[in-house]
C-alpha positions as CSV (number, residue, x, y, z in Angstrom):
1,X,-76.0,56.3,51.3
2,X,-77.2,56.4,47.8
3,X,-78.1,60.1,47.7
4,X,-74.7,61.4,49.3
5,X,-71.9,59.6,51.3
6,X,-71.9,58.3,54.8
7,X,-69.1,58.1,56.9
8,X,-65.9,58.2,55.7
9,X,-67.4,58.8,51.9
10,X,-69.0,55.2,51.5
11,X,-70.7,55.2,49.0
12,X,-72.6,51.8,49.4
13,X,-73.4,48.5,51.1
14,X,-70.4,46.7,49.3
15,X,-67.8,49.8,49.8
16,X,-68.9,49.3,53.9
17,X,-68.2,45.5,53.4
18,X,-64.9,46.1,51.3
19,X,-63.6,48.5,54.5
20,X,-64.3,45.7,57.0
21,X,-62.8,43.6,54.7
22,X,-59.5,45.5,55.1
23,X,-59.8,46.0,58.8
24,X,-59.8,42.5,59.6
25,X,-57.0,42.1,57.1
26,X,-55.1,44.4,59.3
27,X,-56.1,42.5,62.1
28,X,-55.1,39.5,61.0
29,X,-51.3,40.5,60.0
30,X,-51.1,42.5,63.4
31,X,-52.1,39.2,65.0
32,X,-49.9,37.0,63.2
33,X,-46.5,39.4,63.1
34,X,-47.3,40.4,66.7
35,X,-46.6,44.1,66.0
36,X,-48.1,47.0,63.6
37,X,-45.7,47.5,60.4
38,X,-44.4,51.3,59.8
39,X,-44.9,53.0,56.9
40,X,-41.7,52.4,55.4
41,X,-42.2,48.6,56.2
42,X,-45.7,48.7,53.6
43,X,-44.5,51.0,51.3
44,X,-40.5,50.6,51.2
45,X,-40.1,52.3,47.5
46,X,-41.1,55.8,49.3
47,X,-38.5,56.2,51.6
């Protein structure tokens, strides 16, 4: 990964960590709201 991006352009061991991070972030507000929010319902100001 050092030389030139993996997957998805990761760049390193913590950017990988950082992504999972997120993902179970997701997971965890899909879990606890029992749906998947739109677009407008994360980033209200663009619509």
């Amino acid at each position: 990964m050092s030389k030139k991006p993996g997957a998805d352009g990761c760049h390193s061991i913590a950017y990988v960590i950082k992504r999972f991070e997120n993902v179970n972030n997701l997971y965890q507000n899909v879990k606890k709201e029992g749906k998947l929010r739109s677009r407008k319902e994360i980033y209200s100001e663009n619509y």
